[in-house]
C-alpha positions as CSV (number, residue, x, y, z in Angstrom):
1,X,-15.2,-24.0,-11.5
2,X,-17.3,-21.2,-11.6
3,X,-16.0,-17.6,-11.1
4,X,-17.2,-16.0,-7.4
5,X,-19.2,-12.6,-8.4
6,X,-18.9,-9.0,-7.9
7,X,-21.0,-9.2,-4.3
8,X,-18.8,-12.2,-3.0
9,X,-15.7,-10.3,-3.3
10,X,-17.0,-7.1,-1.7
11,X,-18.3,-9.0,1.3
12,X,-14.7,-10.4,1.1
13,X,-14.1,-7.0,1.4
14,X,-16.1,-5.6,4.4
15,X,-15.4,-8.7,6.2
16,X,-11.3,-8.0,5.8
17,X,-11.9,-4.3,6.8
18,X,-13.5,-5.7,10.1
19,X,-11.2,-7.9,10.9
20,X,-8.4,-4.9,10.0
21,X,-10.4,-2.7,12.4
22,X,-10.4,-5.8,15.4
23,X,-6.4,-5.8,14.6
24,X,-6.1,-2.3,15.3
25,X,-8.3,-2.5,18.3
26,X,-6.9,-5.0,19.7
27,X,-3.2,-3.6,19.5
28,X,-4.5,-0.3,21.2
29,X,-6.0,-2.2,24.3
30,X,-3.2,-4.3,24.3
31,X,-0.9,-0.9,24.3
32,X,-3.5,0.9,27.0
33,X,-3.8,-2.0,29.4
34,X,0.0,-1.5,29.5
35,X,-0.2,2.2,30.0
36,X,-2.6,1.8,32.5
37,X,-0.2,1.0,35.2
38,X,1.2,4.6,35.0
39,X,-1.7,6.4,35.4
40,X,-5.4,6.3,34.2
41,X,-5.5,9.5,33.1
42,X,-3.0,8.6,31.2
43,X,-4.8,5.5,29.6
44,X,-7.8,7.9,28.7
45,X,-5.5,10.3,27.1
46,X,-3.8,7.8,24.5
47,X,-7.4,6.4,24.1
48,X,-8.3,9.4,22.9
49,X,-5.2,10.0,20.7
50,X,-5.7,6.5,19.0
51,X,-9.3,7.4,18.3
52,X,-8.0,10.5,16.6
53,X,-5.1,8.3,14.6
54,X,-7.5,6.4,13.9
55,X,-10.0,8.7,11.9
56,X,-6.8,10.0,10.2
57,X,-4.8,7.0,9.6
58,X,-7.6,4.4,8.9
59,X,-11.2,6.1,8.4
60,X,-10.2,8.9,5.9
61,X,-8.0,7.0,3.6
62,X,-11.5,4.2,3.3
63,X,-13.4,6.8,2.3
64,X,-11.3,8.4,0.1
65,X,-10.6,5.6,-1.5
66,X,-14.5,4.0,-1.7
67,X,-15.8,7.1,-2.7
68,X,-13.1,8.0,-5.9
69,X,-15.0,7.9,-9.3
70,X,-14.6,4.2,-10.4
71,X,-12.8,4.1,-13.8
72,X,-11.7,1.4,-16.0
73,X,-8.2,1.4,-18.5
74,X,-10.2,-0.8,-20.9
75,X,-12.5,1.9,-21.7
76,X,-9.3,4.3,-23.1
77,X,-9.5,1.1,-26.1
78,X,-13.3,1.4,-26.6
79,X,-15.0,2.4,-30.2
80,X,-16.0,6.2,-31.0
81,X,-19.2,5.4,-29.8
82,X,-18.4,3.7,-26.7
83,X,-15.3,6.7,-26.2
84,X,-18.6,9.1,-26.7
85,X,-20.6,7.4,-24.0
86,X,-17.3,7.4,-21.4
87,X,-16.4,11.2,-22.1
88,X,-18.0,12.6,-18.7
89,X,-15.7,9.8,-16.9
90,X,-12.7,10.8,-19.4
91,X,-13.1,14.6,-18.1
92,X,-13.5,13.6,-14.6
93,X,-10.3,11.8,-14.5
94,X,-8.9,14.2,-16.5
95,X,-9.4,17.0,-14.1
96,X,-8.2,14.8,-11.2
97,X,-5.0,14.3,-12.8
98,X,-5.0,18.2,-14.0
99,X,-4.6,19.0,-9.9
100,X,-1.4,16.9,-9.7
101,X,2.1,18.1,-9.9
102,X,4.0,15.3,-11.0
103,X,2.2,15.9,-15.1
104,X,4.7,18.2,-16.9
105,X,3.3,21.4,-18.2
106,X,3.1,19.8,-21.5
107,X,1.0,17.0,-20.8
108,X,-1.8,19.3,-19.0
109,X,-2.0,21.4,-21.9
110,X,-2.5,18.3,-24.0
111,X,-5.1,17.4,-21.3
112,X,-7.1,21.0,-21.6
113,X,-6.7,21.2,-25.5
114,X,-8.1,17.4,-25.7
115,X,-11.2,18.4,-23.3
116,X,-13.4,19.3,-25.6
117,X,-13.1,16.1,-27.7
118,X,-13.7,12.5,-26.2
119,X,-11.6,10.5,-29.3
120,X,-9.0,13.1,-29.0
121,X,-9.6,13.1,-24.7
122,X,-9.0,9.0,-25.0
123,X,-6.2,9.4,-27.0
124,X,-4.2,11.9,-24.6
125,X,-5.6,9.8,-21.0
126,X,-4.0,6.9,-22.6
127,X,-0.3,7.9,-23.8
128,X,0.1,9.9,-20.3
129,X,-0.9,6.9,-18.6
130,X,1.7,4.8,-20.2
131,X,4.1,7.1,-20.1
132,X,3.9,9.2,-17.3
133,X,2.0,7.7,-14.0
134,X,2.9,4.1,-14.1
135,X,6.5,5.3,-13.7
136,X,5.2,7.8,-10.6
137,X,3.2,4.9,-9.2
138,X,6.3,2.5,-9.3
139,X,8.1,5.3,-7.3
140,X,5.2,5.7,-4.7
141,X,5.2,2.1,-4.1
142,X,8.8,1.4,-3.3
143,X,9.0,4.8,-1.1
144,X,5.9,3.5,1.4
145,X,7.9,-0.2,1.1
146,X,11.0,1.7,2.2
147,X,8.9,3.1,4.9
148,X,7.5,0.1,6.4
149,X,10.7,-1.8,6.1
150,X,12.6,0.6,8.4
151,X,9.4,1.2,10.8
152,X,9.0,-2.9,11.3
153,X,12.6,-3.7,11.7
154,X,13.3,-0.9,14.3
155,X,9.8,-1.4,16.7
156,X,10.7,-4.9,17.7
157,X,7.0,-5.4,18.2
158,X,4.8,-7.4,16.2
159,X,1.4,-5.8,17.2
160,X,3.3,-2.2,16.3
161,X,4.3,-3.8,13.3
162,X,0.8,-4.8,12.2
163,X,-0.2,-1.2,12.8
164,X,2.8,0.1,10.6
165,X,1.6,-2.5,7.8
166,X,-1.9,-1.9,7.9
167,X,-1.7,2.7,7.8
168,X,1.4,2.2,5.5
169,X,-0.3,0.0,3.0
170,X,-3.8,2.1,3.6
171,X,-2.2,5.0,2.6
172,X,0.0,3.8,-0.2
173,X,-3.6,2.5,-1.8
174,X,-4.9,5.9,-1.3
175,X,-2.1,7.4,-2.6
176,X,-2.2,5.7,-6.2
177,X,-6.0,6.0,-6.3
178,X,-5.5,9.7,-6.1
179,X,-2.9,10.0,-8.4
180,X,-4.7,8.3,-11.1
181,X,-7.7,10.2,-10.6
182,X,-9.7,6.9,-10.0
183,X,-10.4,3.6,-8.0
184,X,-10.2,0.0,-8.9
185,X,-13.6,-1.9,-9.2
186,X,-15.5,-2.9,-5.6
187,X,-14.4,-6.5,-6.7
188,X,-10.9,-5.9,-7.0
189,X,-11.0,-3.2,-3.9
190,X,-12.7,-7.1,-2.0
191,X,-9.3,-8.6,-3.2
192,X,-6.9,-6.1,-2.2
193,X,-8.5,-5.9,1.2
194,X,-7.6,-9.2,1.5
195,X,-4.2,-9.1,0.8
196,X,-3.8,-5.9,3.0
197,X,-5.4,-8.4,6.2
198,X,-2.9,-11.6,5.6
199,X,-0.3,-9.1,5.0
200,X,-1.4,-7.2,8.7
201,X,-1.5,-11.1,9.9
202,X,1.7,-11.9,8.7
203,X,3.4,-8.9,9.7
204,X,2.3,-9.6,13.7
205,X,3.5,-13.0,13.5
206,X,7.0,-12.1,11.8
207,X,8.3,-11.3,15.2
208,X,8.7,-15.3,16.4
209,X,10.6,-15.9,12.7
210,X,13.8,-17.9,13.7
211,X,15.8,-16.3,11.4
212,X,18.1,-19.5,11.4
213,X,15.3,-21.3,9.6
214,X,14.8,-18.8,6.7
215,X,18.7,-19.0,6.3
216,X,20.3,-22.5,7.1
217,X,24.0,-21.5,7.6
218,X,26.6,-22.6,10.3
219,X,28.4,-19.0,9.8
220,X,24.8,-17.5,10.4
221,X,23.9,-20.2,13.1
222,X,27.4,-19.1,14.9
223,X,26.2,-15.3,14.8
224,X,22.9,-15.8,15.9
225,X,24.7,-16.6,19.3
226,X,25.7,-13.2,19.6
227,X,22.7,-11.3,21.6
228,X,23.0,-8.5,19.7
229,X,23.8,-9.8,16.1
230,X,20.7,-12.1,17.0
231,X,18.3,-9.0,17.2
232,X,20.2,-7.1,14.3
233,X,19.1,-10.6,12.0
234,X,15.9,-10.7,13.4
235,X,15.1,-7.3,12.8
236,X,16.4,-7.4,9.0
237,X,14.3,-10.7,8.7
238,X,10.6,-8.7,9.7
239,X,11.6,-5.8,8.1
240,X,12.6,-7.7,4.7
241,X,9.0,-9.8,4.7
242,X,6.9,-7.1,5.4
243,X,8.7,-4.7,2.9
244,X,8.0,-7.4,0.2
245,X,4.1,-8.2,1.1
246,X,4.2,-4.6,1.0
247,X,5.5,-4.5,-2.0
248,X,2.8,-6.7,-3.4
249,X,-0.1,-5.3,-2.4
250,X,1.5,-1.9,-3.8
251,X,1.8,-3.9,-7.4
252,X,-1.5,-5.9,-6.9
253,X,-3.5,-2.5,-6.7
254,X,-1.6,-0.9,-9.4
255,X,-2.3,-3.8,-11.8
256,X,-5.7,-3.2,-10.9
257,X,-5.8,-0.1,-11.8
258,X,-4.1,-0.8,-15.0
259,X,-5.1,-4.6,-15.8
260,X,-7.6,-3.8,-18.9
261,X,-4.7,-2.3,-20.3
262,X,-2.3,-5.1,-20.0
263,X,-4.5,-7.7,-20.9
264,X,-3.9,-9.8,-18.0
265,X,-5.8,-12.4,-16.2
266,X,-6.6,-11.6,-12.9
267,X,-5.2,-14.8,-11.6
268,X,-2.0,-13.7,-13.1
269,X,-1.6,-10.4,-11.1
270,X,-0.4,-12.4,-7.9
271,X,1.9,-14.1,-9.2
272,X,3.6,-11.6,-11.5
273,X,3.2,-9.0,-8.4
274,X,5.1,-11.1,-6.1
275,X,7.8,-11.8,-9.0
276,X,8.3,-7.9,-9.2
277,X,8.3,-7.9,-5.9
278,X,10.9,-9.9,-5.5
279,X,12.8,-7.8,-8.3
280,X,12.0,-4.6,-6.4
281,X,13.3,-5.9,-2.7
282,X,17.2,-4.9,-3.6
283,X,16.2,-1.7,-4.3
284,X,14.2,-0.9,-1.8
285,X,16.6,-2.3,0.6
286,X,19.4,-0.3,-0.8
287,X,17.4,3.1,0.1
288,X,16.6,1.8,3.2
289,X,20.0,1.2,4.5
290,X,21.2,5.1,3.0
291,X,18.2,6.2,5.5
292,X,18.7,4.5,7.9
293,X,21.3,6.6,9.8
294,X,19.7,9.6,9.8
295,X,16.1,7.9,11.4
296,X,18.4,6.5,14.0
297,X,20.0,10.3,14.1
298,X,16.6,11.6,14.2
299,X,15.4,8.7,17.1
300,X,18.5,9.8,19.7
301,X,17.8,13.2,19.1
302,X,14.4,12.8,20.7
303,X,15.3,11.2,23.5
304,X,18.5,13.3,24.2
């Protein structure tokens, strides 16, 4: 079967963004035909506030992200004269990564010193890589998967929720593209759109989960009788599956950033990013729970 092409995937692409934006604009009619019945004035007003969010939440993180230089790991493994023909891209990463803090003060010295050299430059963009920011990317992904595991299981709303997933994972993508200094191809950017949009689907749909069905027990059957260890389960449920599709498209995008250098076959990224997924969950659910408390804390504070 032949291979779809470069402009196949980025009309994927654009065509997942749209429907992302008719998610989102959906949600905020949905929310401001709701509000209406307080006061109009009051409709226009969050109108105007989402329109804001928005531009914040949504627009900016694109364009950050479309507009990074493009840069790929298989060309740290080229020839000297293919490493002499990449040095411009070598120094503009380089610099990128020079205006993070996470690099110790020893690797941006090795960054400066290497500058003026593209084998030596290669060399140094490649051992910090491996060593340093795959580790800080890992982290990143299992804080914003934290993050949308306690937003999804405390809203109780799966239209909320979608929103949650779609400026969590928005931002998580921007986040690694900024702290590797560089984007993922357009292709891969088509495929990770859509994974972002059947994870936003999924996401508004996890709130009819019978929980019961995931979880065939008589002990849990019997419990689900209780109203309110019914909504606890149900709540644990949406937030567990959309932490772990977030978790995926977290790994998906970081094994695109890094797939020359691993060697592997594109096909394999979904599976191997839904098995480290699945490794990650515990951990993610562990912090989650030590949070928890003080978001709940932080929620009765507001209203009281």
């Amino acid at each position: 079967m032949k291979k779809l092409g470069k402009s196949f995937w980025v009309f994927i692409g654009i065509a997942s963004v749209f429907f992302l934006i008719m998610i989102i604009l959906s949600a905020v009619l949905n929310l401001g035909d709701r509000i209406s019945s307080v006061h109009p004035y009051v409709e226009y007003a969050f109108y105007g506030l989402s329109g804001l969010l928005f531009l914040i939440l949504f627009v900016r993180p694109l364009l950050i992200v479309i507009f990074s230089p493009s840069f790929s790991m298989d060309h740290l493994f080229t020839d000297e004269q293919n490493a002499k023909k990449n040095y411009r891209m070598y120094k503009k990463v380089s610099k990128n990564l020079l205006k993070e803090d996470y690099l110790s003060n020893e690797e941006k010295e090795m960054l400066e010193e290497s500058m003026n050299d593209s084998i030596l430059l290669k060399g140094t963009l490649s051992e910090i890589f491996d060593k340093t920011i795959k580790k800080e990317l890992n982290k990143m992904i299992i804080e914003h998967a934290e993050t949308v595991y306690l937003s999804t299981a405390i809203s109780q709303n799966g239209r909320l929720d979608a929103l949650a997933v779609i400026t969590i994972n928005l931002k998580l993508i921007k986040a690694l593209v900024q702290k590797c200094g560089f984007r993922p191809s357009y292709m891969s950017l088509g495929r990770l759109s859509l994974n972002v949009l059947s994870t936003a689907i999924i996401a508004e749909n996890l709130e009819d989960m019978d929980f019961s069905e995931v979880f065939p027990s008589s002990t849990i059957n019997a419990l689900q009788e209780m109203p309110l260890v019914k909504t606890i389960t149900g709540s644990f449920a949406q937030g567990l599956g959309n932490a772990l599709l977030s978790l995926r498209v977290g790994i998906i995008c970081r094994n695109y950033l890094f797939m020359d250098l691993k060697g592997l076959d594109r096909k394999q990224i979904r599976k191997i990013a839904f098995g480290e997924a699945v490794i990650l969950l515990p951990r993610v659910i562990a912090e989650s729970m030590k949070k928890l408390p003080s978001r709940l804390k932080g929620i009765f504070n507001k209203i009281f």
